[in-house]
Biopython code that builds the backbone (N, CA, C, O; Angstrom):
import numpy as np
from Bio.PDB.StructureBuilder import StructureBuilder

atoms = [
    (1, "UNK", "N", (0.826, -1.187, 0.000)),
    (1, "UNK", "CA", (0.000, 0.000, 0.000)),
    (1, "UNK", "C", (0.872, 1.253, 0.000)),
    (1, "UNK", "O", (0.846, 2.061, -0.928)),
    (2, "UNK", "N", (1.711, 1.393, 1.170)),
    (2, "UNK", "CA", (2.788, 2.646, 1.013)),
    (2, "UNK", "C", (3.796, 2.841, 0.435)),
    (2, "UNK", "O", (4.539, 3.822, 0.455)),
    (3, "UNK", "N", (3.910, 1.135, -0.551)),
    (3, "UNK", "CA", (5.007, 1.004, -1.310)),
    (3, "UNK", "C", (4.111, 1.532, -3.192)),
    (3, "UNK", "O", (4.711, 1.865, -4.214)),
    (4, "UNK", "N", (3.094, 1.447, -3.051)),
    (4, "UNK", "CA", (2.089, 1.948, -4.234)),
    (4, "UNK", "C", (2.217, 3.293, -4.428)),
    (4, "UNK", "O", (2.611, 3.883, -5.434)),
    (5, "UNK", "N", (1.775, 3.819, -3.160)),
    (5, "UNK", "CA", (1.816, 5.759, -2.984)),
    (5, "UNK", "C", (3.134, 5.936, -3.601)),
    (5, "UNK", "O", (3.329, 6.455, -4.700)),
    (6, "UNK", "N", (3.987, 5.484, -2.841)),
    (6, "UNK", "CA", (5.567, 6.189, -3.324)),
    (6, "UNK", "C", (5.923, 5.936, -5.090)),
    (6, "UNK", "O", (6.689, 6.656, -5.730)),
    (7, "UNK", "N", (5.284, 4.932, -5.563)),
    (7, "UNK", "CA", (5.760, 4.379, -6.689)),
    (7, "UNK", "C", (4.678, 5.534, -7.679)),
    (7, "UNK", "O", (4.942, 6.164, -8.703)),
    (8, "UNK", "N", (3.604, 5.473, -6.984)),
    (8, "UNK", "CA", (2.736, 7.047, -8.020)),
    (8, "UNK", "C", (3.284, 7.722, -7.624)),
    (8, "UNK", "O", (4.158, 8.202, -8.346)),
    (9, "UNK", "N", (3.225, 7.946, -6.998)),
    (9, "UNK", "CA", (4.023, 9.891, -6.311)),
    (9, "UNK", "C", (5.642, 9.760, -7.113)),
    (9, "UNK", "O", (5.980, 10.681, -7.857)),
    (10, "UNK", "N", (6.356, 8.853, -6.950)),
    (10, "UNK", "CA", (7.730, 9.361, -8.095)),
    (10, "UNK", "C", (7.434, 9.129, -9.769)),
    (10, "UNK", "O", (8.090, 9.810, -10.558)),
    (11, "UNK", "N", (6.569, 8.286, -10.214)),
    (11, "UNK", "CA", (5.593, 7.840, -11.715)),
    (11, "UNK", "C", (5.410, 9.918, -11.814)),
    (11, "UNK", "O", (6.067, 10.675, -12.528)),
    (12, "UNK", "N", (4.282, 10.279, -10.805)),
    (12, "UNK", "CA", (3.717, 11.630, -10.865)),
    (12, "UNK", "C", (4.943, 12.672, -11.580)),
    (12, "UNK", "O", (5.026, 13.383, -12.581)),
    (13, "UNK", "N", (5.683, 12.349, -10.598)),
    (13, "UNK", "CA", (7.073, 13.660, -10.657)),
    (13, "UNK", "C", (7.850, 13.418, -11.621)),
    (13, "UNK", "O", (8.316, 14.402, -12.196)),
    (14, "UNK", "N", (8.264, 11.957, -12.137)),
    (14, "UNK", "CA", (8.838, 11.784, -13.280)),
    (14, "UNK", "C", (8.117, 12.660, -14.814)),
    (14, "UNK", "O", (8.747, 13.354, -15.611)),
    (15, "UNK", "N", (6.303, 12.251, -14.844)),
    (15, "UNK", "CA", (5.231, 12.962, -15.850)),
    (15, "UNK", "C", (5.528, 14.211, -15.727)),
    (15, "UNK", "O", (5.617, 14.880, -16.757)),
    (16, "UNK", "N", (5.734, 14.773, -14.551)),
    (16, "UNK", "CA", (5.889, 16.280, -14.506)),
    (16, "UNK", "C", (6.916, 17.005, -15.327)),
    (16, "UNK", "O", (6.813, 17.772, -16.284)),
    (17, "UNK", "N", (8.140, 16.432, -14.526)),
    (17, "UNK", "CA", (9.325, 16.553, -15.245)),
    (17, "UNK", "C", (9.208, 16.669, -16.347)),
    (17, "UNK", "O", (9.232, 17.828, -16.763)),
    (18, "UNK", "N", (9.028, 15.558, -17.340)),
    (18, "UNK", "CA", (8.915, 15.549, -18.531)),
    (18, "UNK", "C", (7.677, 16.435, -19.470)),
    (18, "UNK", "O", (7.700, 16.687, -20.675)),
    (19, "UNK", "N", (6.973, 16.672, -18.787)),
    (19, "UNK", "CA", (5.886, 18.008, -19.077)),
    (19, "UNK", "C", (7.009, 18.875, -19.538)),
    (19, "UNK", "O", (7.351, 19.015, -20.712)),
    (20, "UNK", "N", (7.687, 19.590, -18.227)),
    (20, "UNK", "CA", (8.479, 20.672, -17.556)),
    (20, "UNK", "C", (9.530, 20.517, -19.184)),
    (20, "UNK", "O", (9.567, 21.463, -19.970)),
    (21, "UNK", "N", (10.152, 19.456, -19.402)),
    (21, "UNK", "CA", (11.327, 19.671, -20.743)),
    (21, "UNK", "C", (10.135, 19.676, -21.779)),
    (21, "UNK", "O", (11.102, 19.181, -22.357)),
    (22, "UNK", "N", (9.449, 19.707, -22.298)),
    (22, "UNK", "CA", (8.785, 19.078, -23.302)),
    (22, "UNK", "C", (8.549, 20.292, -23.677)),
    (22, "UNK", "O", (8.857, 20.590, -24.831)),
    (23, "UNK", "N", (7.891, 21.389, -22.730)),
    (23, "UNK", "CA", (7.351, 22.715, -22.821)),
    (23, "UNK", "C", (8.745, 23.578, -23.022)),
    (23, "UNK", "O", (8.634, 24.650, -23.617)),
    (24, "UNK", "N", (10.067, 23.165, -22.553)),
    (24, "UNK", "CA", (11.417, 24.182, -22.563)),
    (24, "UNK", "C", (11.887, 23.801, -24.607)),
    (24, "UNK", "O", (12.004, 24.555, -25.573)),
    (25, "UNK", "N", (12.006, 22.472, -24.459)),
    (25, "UNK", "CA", (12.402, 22.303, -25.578)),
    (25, "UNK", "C", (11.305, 22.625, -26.641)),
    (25, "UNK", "O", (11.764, 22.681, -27.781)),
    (26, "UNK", "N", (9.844, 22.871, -26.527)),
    (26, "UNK", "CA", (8.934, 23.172, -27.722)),
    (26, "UNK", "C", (8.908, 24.746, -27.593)),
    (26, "UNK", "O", (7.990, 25.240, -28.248)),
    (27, "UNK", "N", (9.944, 25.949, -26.688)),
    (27, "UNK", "CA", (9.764, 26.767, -26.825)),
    (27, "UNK", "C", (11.570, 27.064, -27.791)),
    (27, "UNK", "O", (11.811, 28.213, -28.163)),
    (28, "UNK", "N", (12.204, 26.383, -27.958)),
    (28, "UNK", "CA", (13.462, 26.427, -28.349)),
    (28, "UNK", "C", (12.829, 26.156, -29.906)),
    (28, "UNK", "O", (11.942, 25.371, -30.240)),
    (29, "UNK", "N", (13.814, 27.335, -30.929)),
    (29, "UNK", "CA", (13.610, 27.241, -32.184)),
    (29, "UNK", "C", (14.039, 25.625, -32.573)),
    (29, "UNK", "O", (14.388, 24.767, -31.763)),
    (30, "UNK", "N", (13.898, 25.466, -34.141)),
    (30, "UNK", "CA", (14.053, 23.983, -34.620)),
    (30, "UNK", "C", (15.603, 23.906, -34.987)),
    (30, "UNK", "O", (16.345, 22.952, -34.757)),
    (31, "UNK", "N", (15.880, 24.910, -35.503)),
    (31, "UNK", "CA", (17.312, 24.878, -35.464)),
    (31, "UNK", "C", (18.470, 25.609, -35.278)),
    (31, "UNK", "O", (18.870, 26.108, -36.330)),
    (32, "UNK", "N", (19.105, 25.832, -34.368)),
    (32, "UNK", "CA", (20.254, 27.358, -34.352)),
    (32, "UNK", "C", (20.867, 27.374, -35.138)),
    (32, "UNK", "O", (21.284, 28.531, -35.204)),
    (33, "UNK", "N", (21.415, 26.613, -36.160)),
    (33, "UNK", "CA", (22.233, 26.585, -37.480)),
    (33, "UNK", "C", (21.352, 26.998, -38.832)),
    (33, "UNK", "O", (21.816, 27.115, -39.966)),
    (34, "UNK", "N", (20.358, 27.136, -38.543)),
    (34, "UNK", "CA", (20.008, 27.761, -40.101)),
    (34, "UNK", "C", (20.465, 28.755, -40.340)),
    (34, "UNK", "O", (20.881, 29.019, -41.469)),
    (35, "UNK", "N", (20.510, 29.515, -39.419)),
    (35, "UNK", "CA", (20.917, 31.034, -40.032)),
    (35, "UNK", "C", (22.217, 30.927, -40.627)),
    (35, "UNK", "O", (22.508, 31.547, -41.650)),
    (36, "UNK", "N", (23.323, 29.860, -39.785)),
    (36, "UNK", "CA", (24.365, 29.941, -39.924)),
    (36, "UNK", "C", (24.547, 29.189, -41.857)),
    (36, "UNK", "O", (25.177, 29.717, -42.773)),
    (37, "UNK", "N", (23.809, 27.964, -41.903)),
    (37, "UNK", "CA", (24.160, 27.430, -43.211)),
    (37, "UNK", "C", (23.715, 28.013, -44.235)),
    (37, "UNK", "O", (24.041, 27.596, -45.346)),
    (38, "UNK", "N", (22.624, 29.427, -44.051)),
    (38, "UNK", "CA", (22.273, 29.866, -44.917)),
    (38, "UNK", "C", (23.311, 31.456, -45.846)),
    (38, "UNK", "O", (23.165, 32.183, -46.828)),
    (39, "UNK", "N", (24.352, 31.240, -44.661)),
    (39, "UNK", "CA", (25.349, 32.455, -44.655)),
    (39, "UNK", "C", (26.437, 32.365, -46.025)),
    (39, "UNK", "O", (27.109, 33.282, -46.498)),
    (40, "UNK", "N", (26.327, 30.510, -46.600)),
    (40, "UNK", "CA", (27.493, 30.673, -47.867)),
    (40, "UNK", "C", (28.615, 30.922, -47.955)),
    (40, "UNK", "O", (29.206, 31.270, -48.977)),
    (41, "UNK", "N", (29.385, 30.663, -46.070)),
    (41, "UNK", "CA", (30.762, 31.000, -46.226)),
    (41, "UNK", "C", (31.165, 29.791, -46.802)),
    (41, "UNK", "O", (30.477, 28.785, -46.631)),
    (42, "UNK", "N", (32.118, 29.764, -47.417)),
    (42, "UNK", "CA", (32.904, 28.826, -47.436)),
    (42, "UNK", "C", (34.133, 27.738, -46.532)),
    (42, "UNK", "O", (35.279, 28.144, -46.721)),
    (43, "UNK", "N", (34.084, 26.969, -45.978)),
    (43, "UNK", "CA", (34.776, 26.483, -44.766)),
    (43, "UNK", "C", (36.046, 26.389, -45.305)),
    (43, "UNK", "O", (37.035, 26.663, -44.625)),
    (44, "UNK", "N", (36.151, 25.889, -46.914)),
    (44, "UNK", "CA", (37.749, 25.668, -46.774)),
    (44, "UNK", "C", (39.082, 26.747, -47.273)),
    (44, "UNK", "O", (40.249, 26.576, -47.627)),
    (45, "UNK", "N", (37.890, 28.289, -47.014)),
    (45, "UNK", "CA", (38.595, 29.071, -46.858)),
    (45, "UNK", "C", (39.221, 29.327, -46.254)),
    (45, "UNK", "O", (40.396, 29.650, -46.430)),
    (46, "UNK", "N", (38.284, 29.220, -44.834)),
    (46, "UNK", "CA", (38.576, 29.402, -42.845)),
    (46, "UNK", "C", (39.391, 28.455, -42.942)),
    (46, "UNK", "O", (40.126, 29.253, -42.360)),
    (47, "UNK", "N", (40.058, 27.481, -43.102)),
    (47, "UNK", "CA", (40.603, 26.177, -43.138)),
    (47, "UNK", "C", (41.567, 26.576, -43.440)),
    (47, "UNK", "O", (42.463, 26.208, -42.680)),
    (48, "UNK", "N", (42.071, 27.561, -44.689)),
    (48, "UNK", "CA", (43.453, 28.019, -45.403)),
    (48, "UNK", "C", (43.837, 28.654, -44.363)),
    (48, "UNK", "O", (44.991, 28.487, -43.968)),
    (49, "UNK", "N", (42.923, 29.558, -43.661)),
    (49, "UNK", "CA", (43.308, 30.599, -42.769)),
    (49, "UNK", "C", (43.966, 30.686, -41.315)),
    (49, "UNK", "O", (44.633, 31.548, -40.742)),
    (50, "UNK", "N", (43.392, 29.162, -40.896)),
    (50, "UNK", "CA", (43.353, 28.658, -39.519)),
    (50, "UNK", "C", (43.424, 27.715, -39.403)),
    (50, "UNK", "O", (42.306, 27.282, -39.123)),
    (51, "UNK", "N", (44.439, 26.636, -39.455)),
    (51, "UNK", "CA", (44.797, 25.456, -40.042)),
    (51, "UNK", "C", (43.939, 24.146, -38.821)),
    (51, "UNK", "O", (44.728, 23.348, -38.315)),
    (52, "UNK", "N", (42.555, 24.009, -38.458)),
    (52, "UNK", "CA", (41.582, 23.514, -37.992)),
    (52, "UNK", "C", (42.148, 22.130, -37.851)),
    (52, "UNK", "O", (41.445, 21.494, -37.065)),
    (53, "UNK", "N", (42.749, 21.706, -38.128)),
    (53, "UNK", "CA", (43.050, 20.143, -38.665)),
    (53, "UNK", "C", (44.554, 19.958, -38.312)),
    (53, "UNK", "O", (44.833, 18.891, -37.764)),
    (54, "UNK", "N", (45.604, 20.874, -38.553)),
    (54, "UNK", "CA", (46.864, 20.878, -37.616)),
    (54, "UNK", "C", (46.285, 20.964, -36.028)),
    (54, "UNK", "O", (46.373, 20.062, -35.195)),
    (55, "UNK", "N", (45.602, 22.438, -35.817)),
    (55, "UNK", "CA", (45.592, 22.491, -34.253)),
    (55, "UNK", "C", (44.930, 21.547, -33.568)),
    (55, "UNK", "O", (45.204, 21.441, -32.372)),
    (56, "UNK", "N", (44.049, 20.769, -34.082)),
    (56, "UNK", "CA", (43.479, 19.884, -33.563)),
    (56, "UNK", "C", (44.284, 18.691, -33.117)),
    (56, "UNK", "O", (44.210, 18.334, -31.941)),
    (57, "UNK", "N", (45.132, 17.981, -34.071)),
    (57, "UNK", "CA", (46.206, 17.345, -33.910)),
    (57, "UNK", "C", (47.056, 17.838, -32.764)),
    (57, "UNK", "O", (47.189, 17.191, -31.725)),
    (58, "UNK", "N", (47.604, 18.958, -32.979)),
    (58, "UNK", "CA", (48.618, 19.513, -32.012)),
    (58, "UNK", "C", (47.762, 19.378, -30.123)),
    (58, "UNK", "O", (48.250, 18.853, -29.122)),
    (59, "UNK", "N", (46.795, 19.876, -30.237)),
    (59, "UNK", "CA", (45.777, 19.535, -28.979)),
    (59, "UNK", "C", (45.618, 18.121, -28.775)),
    (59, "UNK", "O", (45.977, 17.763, -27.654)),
    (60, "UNK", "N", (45.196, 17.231, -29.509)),
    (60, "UNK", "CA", (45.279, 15.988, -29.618)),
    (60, "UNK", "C", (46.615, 15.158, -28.388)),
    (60, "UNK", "O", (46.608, 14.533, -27.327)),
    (61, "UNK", "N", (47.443, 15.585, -29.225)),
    (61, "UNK", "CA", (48.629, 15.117, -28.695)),
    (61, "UNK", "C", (49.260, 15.796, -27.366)),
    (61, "UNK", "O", (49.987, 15.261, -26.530)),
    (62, "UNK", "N", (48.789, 17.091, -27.406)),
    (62, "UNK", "CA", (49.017, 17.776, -26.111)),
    (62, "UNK", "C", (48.549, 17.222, -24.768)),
    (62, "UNK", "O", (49.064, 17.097, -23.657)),
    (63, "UNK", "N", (47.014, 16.855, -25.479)),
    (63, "UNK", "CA", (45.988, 16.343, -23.670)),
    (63, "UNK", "C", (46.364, 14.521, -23.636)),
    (63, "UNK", "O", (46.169, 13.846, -22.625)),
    (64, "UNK", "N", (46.918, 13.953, -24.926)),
    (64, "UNK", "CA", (47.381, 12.545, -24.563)),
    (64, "UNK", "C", (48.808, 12.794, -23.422)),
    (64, "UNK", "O", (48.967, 12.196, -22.358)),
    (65, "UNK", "N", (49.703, 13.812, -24.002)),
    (65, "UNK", "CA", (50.910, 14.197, -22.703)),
    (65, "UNK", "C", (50.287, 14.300, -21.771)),
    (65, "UNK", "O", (50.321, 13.337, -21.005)),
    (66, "UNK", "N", (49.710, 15.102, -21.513)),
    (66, "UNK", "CA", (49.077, 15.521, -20.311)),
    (66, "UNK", "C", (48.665, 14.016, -19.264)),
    (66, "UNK", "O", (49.312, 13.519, -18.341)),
    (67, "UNK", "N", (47.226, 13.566, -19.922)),
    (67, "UNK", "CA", (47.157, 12.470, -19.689)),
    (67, "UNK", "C", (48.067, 11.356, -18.588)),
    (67, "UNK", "O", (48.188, 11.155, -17.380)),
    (68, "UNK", "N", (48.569, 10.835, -19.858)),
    (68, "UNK", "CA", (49.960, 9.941, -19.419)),
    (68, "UNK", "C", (51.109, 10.923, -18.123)),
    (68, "UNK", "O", (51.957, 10.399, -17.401)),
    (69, "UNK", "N", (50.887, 11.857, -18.164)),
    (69, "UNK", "CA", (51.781, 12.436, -17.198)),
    (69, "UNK", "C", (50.902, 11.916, -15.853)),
    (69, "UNK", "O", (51.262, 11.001, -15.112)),
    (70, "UNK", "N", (49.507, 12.812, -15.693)),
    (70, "UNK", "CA", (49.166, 12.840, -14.449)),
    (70, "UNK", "C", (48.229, 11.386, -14.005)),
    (70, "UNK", "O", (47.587, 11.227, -12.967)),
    (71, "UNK", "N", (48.387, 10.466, -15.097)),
    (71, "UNK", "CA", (48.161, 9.120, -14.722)),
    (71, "UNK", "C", (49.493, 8.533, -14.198)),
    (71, "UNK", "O", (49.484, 7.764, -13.236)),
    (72, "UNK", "N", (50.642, 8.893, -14.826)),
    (72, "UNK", "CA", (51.603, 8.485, -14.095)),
    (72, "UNK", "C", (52.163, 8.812, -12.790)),
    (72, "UNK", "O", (52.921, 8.028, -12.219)),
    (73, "UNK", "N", (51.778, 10.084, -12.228)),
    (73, "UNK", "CA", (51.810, 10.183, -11.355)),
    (73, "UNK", "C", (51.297, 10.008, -9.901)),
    (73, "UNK", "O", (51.736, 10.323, -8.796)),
    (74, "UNK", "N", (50.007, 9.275, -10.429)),
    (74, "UNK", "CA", (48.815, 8.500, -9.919)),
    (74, "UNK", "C", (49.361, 7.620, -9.176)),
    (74, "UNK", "O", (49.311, 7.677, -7.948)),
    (75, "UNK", "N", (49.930, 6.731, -9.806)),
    (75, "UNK", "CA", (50.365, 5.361, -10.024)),
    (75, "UNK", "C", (51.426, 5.246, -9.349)),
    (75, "UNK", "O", (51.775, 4.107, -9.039)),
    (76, "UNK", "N", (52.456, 6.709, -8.821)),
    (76, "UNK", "CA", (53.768, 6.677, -8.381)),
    (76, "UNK", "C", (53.275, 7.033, -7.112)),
    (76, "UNK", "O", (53.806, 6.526, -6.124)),
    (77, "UNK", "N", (52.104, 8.028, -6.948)),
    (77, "UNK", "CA", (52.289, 7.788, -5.080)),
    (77, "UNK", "C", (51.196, 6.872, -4.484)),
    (77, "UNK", "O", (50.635, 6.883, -3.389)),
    (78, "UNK", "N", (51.097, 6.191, -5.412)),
    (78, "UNK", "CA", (49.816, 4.918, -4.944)),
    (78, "UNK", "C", (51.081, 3.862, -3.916)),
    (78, "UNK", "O", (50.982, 3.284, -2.834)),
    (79, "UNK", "N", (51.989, 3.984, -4.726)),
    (79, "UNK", "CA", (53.077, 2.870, -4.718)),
    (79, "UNK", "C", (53.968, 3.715, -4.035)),
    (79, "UNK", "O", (55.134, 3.329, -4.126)),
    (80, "UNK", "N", (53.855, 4.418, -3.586)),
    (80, "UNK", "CA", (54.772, 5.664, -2.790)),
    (80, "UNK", "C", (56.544, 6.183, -2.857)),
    (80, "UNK", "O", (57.469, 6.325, -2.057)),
    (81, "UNK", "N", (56.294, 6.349, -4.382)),
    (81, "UNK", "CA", (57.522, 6.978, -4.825)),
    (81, "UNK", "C", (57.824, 7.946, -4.706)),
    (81, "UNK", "O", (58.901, 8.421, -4.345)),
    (82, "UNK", "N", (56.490, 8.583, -5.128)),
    (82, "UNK", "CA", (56.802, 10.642, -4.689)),
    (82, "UNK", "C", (56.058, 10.662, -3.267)),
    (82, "UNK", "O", (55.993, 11.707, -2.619)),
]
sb = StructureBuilder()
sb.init_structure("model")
sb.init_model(0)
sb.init_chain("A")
sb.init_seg("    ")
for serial, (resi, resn, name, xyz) in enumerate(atoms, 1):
    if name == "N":
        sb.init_residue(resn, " ", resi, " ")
    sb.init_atom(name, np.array(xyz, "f"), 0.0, 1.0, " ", f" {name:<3s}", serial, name[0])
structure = sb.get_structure()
């Protein structure tokens, strides 16, 4: 019986909830990029300009250093080196 109440009463609040997004997201336009794809830049201009595809790489490899550093250092005072 008081295991019923609780199971409607969170059923209730879950329906709500989902009311609550349903109404946020049907007030949000359909798409924020139209305006943008309708603009006709060209990307592999920006691309000549700002080499998107080096820096990415270069970041890439930066947060794998990173990474491997402060996992290794994890690992060294687990085992109590530092």
């Amino acid at each position: 019986m008081l295991f019923n109440f609780f199971l409607h009463l969170i059923n209730l609040i879950i329906k709500a909830l989902g009311g609550v997004l349903s109404l946020v997201v049907s007030i949000l336009p359909d798409s924020p990029f139209s305006a943008i794809s309708s603009m006709g830049i060209d990307l592999s201009v920006i691309n000549w300009i700002v080499p998107v595809g080096q820096i990415l790489a270069i970041l890439q490899a930066w947060l794998v250093a990173i990474a491997i550093y402060y996992g290794y250092m994890v690992v060294m005072r687990w085992i109590k080196i530092i």
